[in-house]
VOMI-746343 format. One record per atom (N, C-alpha, C, CB): residue number from 1; residue in one letter; z, x, y. Coordinates in Angstrom, 2 decimals, always signed. Glycine has a CB too. Layout:
BEGIN
<num = NUM	residu = A	up = Z	east = X	north = Y>
...
REM end
This chain:
BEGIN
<num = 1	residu = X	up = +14.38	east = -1.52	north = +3.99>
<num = 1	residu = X	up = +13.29	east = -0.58	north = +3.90>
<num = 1	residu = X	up = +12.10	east = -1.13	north = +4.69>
<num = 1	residu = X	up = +12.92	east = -0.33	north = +2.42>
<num = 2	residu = X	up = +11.74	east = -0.82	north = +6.35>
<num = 2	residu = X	up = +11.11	east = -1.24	north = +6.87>
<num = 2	residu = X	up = +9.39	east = -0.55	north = +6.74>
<num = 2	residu = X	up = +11.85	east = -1.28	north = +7.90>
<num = 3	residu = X	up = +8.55	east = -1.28	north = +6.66>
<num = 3	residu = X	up = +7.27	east = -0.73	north = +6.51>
<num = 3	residu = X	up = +6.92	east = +0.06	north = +5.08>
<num = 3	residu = X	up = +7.13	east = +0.19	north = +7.66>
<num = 4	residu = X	up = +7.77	east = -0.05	north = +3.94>
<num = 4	residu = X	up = +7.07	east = +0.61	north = +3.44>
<num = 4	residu = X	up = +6.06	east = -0.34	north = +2.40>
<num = 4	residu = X	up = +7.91	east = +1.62	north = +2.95>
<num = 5	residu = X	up = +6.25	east = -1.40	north = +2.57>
<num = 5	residu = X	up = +4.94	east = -2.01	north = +2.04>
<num = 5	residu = X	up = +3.65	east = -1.84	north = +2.29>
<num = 5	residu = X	up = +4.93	east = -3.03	north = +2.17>
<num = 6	residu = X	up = +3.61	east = -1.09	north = +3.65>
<num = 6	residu = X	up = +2.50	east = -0.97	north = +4.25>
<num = 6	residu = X	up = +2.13	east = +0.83	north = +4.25>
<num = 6	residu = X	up = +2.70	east = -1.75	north = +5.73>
<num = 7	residu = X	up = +3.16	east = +1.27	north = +3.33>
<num = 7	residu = X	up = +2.87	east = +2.93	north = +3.79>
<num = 7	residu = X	up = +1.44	east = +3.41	north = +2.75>
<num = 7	residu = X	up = +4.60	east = +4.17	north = +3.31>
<num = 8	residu = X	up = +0.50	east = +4.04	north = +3.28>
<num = 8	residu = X	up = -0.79	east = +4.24	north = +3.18>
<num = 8	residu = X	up = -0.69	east = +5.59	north = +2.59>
<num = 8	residu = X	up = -1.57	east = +4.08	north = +4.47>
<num = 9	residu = X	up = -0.86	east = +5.79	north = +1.71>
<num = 9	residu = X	up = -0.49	east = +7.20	north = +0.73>
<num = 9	residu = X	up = -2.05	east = +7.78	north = +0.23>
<num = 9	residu = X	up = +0.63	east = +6.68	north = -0.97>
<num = 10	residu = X	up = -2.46	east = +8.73	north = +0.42>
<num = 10	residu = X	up = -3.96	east = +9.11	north = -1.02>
<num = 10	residu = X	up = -3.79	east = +10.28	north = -1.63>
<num = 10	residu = X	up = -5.74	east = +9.38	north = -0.44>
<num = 11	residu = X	up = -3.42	east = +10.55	north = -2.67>
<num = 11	residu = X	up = -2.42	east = +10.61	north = -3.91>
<num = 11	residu = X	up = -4.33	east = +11.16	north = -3.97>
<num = 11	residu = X	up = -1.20	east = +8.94	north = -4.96>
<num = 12	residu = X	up = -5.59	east = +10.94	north = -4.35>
<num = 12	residu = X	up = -6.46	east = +11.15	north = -5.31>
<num = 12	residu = X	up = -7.91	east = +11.15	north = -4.50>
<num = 12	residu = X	up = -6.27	east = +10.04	north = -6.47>
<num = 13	residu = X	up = -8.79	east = +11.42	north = -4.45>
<num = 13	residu = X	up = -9.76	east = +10.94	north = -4.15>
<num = 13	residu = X	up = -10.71	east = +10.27	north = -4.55>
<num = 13	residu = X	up = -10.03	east = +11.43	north = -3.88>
<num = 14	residu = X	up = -10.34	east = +9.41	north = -5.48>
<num = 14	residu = X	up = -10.63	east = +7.86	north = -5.60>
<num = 14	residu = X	up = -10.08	east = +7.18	north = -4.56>
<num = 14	residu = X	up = -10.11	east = +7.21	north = -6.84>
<num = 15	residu = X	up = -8.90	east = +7.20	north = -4.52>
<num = 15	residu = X	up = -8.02	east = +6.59	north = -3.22>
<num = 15	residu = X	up = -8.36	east = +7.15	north = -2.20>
<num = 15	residu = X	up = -6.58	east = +6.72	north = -3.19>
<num = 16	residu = X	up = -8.78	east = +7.99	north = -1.88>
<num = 16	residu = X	up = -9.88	east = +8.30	north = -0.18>
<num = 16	residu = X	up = -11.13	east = +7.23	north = -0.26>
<num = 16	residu = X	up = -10.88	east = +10.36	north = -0.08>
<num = 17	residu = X	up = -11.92	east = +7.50	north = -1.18>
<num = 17	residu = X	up = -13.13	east = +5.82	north = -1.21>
<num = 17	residu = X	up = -12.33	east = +4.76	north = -1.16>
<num = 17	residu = X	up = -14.17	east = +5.43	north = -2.78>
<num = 18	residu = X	up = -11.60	east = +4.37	north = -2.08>
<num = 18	residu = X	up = -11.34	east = +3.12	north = -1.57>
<num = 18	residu = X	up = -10.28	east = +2.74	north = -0.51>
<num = 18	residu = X	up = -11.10	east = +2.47	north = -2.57>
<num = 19	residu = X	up = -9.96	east = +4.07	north = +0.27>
<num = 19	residu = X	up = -9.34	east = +2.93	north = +1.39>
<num = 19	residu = X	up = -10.75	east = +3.35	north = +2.30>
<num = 19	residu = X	up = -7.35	east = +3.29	north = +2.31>
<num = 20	residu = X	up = -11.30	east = +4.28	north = +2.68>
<num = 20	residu = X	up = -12.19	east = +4.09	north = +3.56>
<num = 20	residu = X	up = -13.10	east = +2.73	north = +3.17>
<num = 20	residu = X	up = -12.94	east = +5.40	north = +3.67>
<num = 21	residu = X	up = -13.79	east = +2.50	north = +1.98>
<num = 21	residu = X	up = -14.14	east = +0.74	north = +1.66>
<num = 21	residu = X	up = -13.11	east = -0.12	north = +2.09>
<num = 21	residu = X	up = -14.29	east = +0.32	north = +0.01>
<num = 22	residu = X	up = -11.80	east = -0.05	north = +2.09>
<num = 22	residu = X	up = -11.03	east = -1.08	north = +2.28>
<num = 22	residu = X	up = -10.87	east = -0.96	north = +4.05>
<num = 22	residu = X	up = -9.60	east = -0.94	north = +1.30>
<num = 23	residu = X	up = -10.84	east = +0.27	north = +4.88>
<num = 23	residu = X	up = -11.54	east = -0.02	north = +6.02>
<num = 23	residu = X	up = -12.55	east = -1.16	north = +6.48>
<num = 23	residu = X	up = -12.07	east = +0.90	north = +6.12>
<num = 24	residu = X	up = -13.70	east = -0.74	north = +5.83>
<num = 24	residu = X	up = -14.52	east = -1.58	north = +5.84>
<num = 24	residu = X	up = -14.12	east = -2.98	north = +5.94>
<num = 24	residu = X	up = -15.16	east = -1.35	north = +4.93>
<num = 25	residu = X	up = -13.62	east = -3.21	north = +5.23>
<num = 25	residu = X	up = -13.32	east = -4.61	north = +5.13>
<num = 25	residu = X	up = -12.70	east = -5.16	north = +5.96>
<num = 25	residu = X	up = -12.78	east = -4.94	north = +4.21>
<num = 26	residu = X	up = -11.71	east = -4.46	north = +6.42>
<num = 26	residu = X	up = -10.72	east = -4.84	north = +7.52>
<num = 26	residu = X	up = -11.40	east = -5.30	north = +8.59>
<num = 26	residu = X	up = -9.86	east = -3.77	north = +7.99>
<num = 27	residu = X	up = -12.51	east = -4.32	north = +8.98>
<num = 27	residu = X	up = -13.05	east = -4.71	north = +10.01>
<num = 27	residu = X	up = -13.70	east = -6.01	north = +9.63>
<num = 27	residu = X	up = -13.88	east = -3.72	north = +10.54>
<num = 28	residu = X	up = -14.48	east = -6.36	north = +8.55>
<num = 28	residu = X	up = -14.94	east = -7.69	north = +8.37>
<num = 28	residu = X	up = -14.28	east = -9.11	north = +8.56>
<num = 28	residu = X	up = -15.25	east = -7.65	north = +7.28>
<num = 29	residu = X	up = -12.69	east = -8.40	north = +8.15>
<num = 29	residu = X	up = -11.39	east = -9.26	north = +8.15>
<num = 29	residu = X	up = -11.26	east = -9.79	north = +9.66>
<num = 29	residu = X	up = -9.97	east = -8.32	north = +7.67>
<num = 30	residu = X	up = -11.23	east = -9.35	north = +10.81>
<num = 30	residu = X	up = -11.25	east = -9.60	north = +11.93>
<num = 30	residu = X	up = -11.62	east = -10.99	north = +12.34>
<num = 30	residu = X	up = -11.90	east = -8.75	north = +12.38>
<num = 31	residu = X	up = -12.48	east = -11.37	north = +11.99>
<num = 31	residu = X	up = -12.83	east = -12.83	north = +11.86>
<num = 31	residu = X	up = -12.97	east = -13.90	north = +11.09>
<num = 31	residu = X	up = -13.51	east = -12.93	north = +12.11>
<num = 32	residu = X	up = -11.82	east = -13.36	north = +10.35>
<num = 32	residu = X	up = -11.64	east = -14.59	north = +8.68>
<num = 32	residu = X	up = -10.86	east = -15.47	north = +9.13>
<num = 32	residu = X	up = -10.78	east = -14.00	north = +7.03>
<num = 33	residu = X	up = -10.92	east = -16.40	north = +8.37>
<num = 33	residu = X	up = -9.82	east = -17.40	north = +8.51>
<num = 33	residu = X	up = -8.30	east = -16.38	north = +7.90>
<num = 33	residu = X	up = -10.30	east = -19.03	north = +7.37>
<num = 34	residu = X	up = -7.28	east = -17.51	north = +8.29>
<num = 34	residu = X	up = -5.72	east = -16.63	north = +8.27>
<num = 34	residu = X	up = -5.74	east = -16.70	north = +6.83>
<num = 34	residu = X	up = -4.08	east = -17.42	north = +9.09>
<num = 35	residu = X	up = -6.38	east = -17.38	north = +5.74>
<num = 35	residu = X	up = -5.72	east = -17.39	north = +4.58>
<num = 35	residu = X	up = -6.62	east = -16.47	north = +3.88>
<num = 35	residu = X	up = -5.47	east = -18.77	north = +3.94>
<num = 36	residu = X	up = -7.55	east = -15.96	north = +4.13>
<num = 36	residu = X	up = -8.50	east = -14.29	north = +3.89>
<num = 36	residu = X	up = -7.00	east = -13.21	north = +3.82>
<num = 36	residu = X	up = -9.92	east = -13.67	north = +5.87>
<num = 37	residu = X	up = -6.77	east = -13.44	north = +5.36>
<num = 37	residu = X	up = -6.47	east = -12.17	north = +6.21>
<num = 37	residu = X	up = -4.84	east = -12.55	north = +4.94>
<num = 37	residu = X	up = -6.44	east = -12.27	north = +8.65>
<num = 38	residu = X	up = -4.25	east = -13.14	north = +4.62>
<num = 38	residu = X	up = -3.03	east = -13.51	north = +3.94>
<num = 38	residu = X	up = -3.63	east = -12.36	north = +2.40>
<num = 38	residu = X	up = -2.80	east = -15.66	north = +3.71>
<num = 39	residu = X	up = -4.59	east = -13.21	north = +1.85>
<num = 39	residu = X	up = -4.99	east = -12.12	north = +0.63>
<num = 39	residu = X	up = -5.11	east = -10.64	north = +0.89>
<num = 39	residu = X	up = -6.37	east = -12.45	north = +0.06>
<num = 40	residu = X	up = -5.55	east = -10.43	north = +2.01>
<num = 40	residu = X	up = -5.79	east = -9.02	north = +2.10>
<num = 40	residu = X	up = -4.65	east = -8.54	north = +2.37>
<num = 40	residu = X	up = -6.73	east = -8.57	north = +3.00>
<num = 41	residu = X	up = -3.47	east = -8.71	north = +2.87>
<num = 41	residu = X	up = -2.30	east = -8.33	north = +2.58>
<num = 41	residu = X	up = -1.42	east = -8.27	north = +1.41>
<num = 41	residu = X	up = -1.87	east = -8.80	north = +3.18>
<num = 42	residu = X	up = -1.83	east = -9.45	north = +0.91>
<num = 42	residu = X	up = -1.09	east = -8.85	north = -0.21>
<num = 42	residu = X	up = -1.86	east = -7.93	north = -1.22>
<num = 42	residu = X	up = -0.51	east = -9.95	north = -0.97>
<num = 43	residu = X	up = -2.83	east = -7.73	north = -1.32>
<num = 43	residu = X	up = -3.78	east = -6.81	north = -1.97>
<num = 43	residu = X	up = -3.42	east = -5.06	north = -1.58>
<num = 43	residu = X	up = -5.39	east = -7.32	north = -1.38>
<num = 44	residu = X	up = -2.59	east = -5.40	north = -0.15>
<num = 44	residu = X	up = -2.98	east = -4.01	north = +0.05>
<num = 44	residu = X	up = -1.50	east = -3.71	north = -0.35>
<num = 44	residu = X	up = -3.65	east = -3.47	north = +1.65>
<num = 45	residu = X	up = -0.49	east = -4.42	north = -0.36>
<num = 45	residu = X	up = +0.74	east = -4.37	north = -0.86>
<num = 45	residu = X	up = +0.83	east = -4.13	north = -2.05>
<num = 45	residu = X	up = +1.37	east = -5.29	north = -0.66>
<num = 46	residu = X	up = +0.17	east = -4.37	north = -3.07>
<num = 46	residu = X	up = +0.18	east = -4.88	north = -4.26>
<num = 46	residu = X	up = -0.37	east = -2.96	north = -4.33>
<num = 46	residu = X	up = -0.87	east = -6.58	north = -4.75>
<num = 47	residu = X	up = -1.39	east = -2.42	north = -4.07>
<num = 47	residu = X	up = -2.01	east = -1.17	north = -4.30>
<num = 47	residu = X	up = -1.24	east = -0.09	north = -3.84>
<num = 47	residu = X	up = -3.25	east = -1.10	north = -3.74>
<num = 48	residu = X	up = -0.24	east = -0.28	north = -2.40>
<num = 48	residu = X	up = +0.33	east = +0.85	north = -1.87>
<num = 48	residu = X	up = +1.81	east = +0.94	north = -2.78>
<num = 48	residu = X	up = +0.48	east = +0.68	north = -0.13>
<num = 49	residu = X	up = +2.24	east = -0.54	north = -3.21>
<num = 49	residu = X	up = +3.26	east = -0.49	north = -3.86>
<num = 49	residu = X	up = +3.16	east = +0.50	north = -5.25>
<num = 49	residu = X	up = +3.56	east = -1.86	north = -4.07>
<num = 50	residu = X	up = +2.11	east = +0.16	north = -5.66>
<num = 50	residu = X	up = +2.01	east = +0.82	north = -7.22>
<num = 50	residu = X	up = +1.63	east = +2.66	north = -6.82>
<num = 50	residu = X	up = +0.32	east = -0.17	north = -8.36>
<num = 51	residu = X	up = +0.68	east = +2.69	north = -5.48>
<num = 51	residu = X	up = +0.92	east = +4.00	north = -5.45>
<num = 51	residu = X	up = +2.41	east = +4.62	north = -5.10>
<num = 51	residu = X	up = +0.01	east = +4.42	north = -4.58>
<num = 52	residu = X	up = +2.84	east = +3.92	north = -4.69>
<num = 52	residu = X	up = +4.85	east = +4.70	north = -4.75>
<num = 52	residu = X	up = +4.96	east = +5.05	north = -5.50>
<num = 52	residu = X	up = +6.27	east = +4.09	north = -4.74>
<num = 53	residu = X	up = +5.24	east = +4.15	north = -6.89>
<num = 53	residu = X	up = +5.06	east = +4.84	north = -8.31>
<num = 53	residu = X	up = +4.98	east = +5.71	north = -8.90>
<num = 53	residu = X	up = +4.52	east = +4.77	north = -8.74>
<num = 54	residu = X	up = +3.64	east = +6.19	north = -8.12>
<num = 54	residu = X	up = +3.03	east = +7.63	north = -8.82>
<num = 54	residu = X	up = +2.95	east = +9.13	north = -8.11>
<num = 54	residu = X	up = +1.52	east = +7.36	north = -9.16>
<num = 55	residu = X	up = +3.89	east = +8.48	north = -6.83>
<num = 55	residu = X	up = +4.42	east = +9.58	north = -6.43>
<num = 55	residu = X	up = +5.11	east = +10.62	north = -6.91>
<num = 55	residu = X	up = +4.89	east = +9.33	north = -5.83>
<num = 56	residu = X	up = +5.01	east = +12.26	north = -6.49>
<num = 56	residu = X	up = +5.51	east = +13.33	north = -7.14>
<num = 56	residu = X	up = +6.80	east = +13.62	north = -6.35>
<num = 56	residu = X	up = +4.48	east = +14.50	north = -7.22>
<num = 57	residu = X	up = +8.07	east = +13.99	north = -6.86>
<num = 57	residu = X	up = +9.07	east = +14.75	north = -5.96>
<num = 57	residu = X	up = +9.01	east = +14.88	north = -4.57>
<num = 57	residu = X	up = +9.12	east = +15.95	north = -6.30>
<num = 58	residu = X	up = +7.88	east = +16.00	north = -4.60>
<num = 58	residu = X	up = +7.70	east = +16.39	north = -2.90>
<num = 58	residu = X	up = +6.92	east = +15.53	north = -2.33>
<num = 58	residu = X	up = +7.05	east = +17.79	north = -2.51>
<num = 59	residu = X	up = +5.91	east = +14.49	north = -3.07>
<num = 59	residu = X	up = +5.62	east = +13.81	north = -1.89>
<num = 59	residu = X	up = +6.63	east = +12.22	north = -1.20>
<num = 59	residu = X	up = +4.08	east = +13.46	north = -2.28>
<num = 60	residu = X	up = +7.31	east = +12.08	north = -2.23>
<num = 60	residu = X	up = +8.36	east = +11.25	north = -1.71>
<num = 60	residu = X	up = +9.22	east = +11.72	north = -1.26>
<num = 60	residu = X	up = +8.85	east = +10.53	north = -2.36>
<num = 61	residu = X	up = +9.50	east = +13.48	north = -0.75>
<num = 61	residu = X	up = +10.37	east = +13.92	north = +0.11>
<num = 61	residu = X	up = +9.37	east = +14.03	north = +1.23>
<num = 61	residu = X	up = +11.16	east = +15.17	north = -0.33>
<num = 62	residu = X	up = +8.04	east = +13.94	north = +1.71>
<num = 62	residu = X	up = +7.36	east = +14.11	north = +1.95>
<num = 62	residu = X	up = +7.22	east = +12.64	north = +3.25>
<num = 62	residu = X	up = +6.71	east = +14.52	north = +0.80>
<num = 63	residu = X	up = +7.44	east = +11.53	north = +2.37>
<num = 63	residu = X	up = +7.93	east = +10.25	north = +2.81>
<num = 63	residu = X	up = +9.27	east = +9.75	north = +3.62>
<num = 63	residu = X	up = +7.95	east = +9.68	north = +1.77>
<num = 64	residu = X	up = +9.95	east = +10.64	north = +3.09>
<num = 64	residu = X	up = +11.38	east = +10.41	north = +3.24>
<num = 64	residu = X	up = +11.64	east = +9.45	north = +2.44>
<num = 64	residu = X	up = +11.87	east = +10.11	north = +4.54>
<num = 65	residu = X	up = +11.41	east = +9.08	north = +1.36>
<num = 65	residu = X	up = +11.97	east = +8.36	north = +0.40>
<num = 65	residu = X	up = +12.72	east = +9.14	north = -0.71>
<num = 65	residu = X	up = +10.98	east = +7.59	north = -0.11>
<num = 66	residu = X	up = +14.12	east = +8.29	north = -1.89>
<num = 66	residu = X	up = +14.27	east = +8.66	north = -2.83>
<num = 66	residu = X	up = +13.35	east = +8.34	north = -4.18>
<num = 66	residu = X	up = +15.31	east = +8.44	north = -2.80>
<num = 67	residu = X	up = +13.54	east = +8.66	north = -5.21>
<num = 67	residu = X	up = +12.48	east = +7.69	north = -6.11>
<num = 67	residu = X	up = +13.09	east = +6.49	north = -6.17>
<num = 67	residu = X	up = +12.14	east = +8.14	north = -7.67>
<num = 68	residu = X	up = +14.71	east = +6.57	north = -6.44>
<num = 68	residu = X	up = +14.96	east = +5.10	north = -6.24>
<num = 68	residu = X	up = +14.40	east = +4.00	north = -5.26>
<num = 68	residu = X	up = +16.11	east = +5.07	north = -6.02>
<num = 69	residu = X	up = +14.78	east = +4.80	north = -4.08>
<num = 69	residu = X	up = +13.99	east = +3.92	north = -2.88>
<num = 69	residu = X	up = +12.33	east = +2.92	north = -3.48>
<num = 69	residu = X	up = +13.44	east = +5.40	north = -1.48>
<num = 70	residu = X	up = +11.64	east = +4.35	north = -3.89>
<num = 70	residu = X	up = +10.09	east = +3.87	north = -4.09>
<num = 70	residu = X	up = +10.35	east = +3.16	north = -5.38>
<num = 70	residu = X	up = +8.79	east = +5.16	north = -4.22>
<num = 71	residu = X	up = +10.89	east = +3.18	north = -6.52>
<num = 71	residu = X	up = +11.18	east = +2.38	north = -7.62>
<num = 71	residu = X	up = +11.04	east = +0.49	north = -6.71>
<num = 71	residu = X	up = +13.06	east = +3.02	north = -8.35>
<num = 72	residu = X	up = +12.62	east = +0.65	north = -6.48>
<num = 72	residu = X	up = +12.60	east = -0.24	north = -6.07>
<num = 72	residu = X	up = +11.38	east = -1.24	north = -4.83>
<num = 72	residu = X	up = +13.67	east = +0.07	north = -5.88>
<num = 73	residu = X	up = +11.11	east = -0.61	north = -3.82>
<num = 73	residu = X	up = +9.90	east = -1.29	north = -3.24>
<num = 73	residu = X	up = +8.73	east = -1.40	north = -4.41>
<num = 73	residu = X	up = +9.34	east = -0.39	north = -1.89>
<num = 74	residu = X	up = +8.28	east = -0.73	north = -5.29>
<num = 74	residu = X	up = +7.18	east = -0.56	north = -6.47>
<num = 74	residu = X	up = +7.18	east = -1.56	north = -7.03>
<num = 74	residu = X	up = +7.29	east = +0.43	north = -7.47>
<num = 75	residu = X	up = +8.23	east = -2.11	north = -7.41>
<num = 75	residu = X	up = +8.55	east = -2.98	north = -8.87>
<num = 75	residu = X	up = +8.58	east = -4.33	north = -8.16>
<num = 75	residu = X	up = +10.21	east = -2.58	north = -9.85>
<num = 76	residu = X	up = +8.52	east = -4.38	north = -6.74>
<num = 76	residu = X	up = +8.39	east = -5.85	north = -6.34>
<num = 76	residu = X	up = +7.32	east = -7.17	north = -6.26>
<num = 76	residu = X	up = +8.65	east = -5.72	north = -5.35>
<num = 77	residu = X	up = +7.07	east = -7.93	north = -6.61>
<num = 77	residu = X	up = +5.74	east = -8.70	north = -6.23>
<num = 77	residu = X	up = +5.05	east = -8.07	north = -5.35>
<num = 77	residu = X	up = +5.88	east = -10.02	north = -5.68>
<num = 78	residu = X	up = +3.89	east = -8.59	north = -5.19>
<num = 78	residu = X	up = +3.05	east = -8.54	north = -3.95>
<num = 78	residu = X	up = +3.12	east = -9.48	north = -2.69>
<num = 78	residu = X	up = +1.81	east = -8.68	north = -4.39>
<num = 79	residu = X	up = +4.13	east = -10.93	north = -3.61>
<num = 79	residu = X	up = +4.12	east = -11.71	north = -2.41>
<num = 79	residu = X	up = +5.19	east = -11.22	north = -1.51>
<num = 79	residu = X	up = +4.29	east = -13.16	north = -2.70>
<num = 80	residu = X	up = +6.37	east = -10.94	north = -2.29>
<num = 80	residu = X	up = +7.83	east = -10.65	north = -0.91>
<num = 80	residu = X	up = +7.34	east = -9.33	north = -0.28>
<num = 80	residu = X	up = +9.89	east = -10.27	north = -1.68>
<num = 81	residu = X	up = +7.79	east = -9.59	north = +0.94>
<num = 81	residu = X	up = +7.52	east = -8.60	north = +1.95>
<num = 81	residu = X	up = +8.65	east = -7.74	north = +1.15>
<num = 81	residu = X	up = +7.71	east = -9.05	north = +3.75>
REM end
């Protein structure tokens, strides 16, 4: 399952503020040291994973995912890719 740790979902508009804030940051990220830029990955893993989760039917057909699919990436740490 390539990329979907990284798939960027907004499910709410709470989740429109905070990824546009988490924009923000990114750009701040640009000049961190690598072990910043390491947290902020898994942070963002850790948030896109749990939004799989709470995905509806059509939007994980929407994805091209099954729920199994998103189950499984969901339920994983934040550290394994």
């Amino acid at each position: 399952m390539n990329g979907l740790s990284d798939v960027r979902l907004t499910l709410h508009s709470q989740e429109l503020t905070a990824g546009q804030d988490h924009g923000a940051r990114e750009a701040d990220m640009r000049g961190a040291p690598s072990d910043l830029k390491r947290w902020d990955r898994f942070w963002r893993r850790l948030h896109t994973r749990k939004a799989l989760l709470e995905l509806t039917p059509a939007q994980l057909k929407d994805v091209g995912l099954t729920r199994e699919q998103a189950r499984e990436e969901g339920l994983k740490p934040f550290w394994r890719i």
